[in-house]
C-alpha positions in Angstrom: 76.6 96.5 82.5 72.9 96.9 81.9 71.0 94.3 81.2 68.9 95.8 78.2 71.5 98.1 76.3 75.1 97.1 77.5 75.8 100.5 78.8 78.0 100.2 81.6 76.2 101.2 84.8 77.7 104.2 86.6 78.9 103.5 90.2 77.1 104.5 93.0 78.0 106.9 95.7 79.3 104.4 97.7 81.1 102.9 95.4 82.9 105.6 94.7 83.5 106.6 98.2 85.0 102.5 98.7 87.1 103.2 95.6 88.4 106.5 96.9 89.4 105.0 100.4 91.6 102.7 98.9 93.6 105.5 99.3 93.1 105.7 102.9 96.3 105.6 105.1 94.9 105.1 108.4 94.0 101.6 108.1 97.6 101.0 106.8 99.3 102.5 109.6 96.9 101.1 112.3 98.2 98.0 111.1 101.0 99.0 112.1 100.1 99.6 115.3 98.6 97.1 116.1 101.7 94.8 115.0 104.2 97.4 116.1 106.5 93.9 117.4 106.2 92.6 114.5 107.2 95.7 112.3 110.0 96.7 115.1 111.2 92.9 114.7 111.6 93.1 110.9 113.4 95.9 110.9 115.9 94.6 113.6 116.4 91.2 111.6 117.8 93.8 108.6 119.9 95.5 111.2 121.4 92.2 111.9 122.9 91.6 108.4 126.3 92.3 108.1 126.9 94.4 104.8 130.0 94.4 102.7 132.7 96.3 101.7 130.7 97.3 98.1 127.3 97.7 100.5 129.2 99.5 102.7 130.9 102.3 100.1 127.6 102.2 98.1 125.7 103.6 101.3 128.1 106.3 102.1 127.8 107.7 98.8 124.2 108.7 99.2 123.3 111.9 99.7 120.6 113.4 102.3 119.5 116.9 100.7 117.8 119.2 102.8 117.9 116.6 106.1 118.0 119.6 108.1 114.5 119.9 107.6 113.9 116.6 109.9 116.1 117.8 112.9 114.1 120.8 114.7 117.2 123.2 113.5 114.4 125.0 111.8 112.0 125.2 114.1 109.2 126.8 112.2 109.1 123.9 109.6 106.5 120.9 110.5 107.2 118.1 109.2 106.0 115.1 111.3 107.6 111.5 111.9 110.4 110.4 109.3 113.3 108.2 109.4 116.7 109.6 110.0 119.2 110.0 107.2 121.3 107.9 109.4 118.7 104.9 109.6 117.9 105.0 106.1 121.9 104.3 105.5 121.9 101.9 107.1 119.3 100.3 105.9 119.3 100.4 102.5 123.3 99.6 102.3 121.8 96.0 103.5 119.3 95.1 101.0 120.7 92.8 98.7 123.9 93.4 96.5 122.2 92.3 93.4 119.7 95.1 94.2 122.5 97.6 95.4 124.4 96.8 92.1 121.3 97.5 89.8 119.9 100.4 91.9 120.6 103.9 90.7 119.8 105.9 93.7 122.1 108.7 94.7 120.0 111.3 96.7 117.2 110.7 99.8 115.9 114.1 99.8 114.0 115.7 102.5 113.2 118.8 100.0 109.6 117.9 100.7 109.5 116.8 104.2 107.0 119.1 105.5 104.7 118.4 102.3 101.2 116.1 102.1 100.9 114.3 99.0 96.9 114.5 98.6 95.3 112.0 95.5 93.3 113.6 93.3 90.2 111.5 92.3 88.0 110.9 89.2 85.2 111.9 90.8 82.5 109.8 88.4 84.5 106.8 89.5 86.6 107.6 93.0 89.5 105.9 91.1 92.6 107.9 91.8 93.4 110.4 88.7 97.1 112.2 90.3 98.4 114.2 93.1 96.9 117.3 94.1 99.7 120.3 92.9 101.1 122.2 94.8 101.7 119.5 97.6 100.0 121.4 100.4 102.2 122.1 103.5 101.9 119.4 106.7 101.1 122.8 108.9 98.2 124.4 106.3 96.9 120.4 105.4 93.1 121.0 106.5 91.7 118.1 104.5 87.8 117.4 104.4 86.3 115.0 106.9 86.5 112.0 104.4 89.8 113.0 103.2 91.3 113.5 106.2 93.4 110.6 105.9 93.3 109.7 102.4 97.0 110.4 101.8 99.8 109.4 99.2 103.9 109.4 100.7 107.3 109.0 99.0 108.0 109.3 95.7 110.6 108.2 92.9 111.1 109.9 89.7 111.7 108.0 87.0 115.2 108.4 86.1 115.5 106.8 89.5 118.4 108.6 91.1 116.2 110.7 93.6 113.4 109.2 96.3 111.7 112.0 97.9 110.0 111.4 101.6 107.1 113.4 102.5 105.0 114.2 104.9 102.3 112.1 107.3 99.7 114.3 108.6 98.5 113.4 112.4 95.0 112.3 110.7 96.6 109.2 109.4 98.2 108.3 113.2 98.2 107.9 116.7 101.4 106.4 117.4 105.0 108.1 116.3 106.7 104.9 116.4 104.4 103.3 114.4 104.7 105.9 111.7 107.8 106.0 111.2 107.9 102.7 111.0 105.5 102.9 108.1 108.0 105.9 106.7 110.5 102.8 106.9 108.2 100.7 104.9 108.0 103.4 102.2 111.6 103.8 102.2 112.1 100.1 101.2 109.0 100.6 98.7 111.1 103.3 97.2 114.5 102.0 97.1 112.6 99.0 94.5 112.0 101.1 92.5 115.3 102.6 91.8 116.2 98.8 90.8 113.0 98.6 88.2 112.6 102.1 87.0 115.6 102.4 85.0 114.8 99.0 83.4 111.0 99.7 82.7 110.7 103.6 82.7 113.9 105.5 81.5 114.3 105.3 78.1 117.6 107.5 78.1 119.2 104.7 80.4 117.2 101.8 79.9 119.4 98.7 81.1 118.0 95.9 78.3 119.6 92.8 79.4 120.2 92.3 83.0 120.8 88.5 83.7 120.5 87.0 87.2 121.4 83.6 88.5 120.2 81.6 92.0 120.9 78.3 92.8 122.7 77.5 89.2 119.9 78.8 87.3 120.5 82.0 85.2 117.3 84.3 83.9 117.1 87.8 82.9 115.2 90.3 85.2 112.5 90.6 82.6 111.9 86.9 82.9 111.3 87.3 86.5 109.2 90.1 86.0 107.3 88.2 83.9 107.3 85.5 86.4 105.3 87.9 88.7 102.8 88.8 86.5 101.8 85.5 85.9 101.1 85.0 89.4 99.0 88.2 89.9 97.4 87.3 86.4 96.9 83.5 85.6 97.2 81.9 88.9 95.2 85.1 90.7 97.5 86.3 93.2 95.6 89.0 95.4 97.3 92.3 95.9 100.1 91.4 99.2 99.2 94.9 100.4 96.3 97.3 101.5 97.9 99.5 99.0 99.4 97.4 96.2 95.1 96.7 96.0 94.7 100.4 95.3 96.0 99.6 91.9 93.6 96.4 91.4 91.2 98.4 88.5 94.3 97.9 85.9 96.0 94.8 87.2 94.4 92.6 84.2 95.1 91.4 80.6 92.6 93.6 79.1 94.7 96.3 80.9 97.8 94.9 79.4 97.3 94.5 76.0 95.6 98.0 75.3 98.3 100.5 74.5 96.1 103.6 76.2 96.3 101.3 79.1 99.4 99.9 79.1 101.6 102.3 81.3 98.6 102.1 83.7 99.6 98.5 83.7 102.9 98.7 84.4 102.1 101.0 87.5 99.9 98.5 88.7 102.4 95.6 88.4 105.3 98.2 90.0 103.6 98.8 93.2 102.5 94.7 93.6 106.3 94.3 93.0 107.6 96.5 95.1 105.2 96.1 98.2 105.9 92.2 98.1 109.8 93.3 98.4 108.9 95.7 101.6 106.8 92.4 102.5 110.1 89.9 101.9 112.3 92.1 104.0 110.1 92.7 106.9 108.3 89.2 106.9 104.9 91.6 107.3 103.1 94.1 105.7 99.5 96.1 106.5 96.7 94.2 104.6 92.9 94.1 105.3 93.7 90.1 105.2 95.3 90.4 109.0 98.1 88.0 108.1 101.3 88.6 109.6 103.6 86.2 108.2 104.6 86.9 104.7 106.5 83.3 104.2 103.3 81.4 105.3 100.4 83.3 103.6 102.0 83.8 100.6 104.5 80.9 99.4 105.0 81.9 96.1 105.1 85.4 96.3 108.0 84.5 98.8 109.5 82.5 97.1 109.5 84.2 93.7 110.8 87.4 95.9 113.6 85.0 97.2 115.1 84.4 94.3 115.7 87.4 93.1 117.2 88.5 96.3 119.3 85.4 96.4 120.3 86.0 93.1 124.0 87.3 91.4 124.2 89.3 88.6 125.9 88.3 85.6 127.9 90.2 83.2 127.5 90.0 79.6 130.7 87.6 79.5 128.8 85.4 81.0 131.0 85.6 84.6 129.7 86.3 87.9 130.3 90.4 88.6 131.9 90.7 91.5 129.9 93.0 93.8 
C-alpha cells in the first residue's frame, strides 16, 4: 500500500513476470532430473506393494480412452512422454484402500494427449486467471520466449470420474525419463483428487460424512481436512511443492472467510493437499527448497499424510467396511 492514501501499489514488471513463472514447468521437471534416483526409487517402493483382491478388481475396471494416441499407431499424432495405461494400473490399484474405496475414478483418458495446457494470466498482476481455450496442439505449441515453458498438465473434472493427461512440450525437458516421471507425479496428483472432489466439489454426489479411523482413533475426512489447513494456516506450513506455491496468493484467512474468495480457497488448499500426497508416496517432490526427503523436512505434513493413508473407513454402523 501507499504510504499517503492506502491505495494499493500496482506490481512492477518484475513482479509480475516472478508471479507468472510460478507457472513455469521447467524448474519442476529439472528437479526431476537432477534427482532422477530418487524419483525412479519412489516409484519402485510403490511397485513393491502387494495390492489386494479389492485393489486388484478396482484397477481393472478402469478405462484408458483413446490410449492409442500414446502408442505410435497413429503416427501423425505428437504427443510427447506419458505414462502407459499399463503403468498407471498398476499404480494407482496400490495407493491406499481407504483412498481406492473413496475414489471415484473410472476413466484415464488420453483424449488430449497431444494437447498443451497453456495458463492464461492477469496481466496487471501475472497471477494465473485460466487455461488458454482451445488447448493448442503439442505439434502447433509455438509459445513466446518467456512462455515457452510456462505450462499447466492433467486435469480432473469435478464430478471426479475422468483425469485427463496432456501434453509436455520439449521446452519444459531435456530428459524423457525424467518426464515421464513427472507425468507419474501428476498422475498421483490427479488420482487425490478423485478422493476430495466428490466430497468438496460435486454437489449432485456430495459424500457428507465419511469417517476414518487409525490407530483406534476415528475422525471424519472433513476433520482431517481441517487438520491440514491449520497447518498451512496457523502454524505456517510453506507450500511442499514448486507448484502447490503457485497457489500461495489465496492460501490465507482473509481468502477463506470472503465468499467471492472462497472457492479460490479451496483450490489453493486442493493442490497443497494433493501435492503433499504425490510427496507421501514418492518420499520427494520438486521444490525450490532442494530437499529430498519428504519424512525429514516436513514431519507434520508426513505425518498428517500418514494417517490418512493408514486409515480405514468406517460405515455409518459404526463397523469397519471391509475393503
Amino acid at each position: 500500500m501507499s504510504k499517503t492514501d492506502g491505495i494499493p501499489t500496482p506490481p512492477t514488471p518484475e513482479q509480475i513476470r516472478k508471479e507468472k513463472d510460478k507457472l513455469d514447468l521447467r524448474p519442476a521437471v529439472e528437479f526431476v532430473e537432477s534427482n532422477i534416483d530418487l524419483f525412479q526409487k519412489g516409484v519402485e517402493v510403490i511397485r513393491r506393494r502387494e495390492p489386494s483382491l479389492y485393489a486388484r478388481e478396482w484397477g481393472h475396471r478402469l478405462q484408458f480412452p483413446r490410449h492409442e494416441m500414446i502408442t505410435k499407431s497413429e503416427p501423425e499424432v505428437v504427443t510427447g512422454p506419458h505414462v502407459d495405461a499399463g503403468e498407471v494400473r498398476e499404480l494407482l490399484m496400490r495407493m491406499p484402500e481407504v483412498l481406492l474405496a473413496l475414489s471415484k475414478l473410472e476413466k484415464f483418458s488420453y483424449e488430449y494427449a497431444d494437447e498443451v495446457m497453456v495458463p492464461r494470466f492477469d496481466e496487471k498482476t501475472g497471477a494465473m486467471a485460466g487455461i488458454v481455450s482451445p488447448w493448442p496442439k503439442l505439434k502447433y505449441f509455438k509459445p513466446g520466449e518467456e512462455d515457452k515453458s510456462r505450462v499447466a498438465v492433467g486435469y480432473t473434472v469435478y464430478t471426479a470420474e475422468t483425469i485427463y493427461t496432456t501434453a509436455l512440450p520439449e521446452t519444459v525437458y531435456k530428459d524423457e525419463a525424467a518426464a515421464r516421471l513427472y507425468q507419474t507425479h501428476v498422475a498421483l496428483h490427479e488420482f487425490f483428487h478423485t478422493v476430495e472432489f466428490p466430497i468438496f466439489r460435486d454437489e449432485a454426489n456430495k459424500q457428507k460424512d465419511v469417517t476414518l479411523e487409525t490407530d483406534g482413533k476415528k475422525f471424519t475426512f472433513r476433520e482431517w481436512w481441517g487438520e491440514f489447513e491449520d497447518l498451512m494456516l496457523s502454524r505456517g506450513e510453506k507450500p511442499v511443492s514448486r507448484y502447490a506455491a503457485t497457489y500461495g496468493r489465496t492460501l490465507n484467512r482473509a481468502a477463506k472467510r470472503s465468499k467471492s474468495k472462497k472457492l479460490d480457497f479451496l483450490t489453493a488448499v486442493e493442490e497443497q493437499v494433493a501435492e503433499a500426497f504425490v510427496a507421501y508416496q514418492l518420499n520427494t517432490i520438486s521444490n525450490d527448497e532442494k530437499w529430498i526427503d519428504f519424512k525429514k523436512a516436513r514431519p507434520e505434513m508426513w505425518r498428517l499424510m500418514d494417517r490418512l493413508c493408514r486409515a480405514k473407513l468406517i460405515r455409518e454402523d459404526g463397523n469397519i467396511d471391509a475393503l
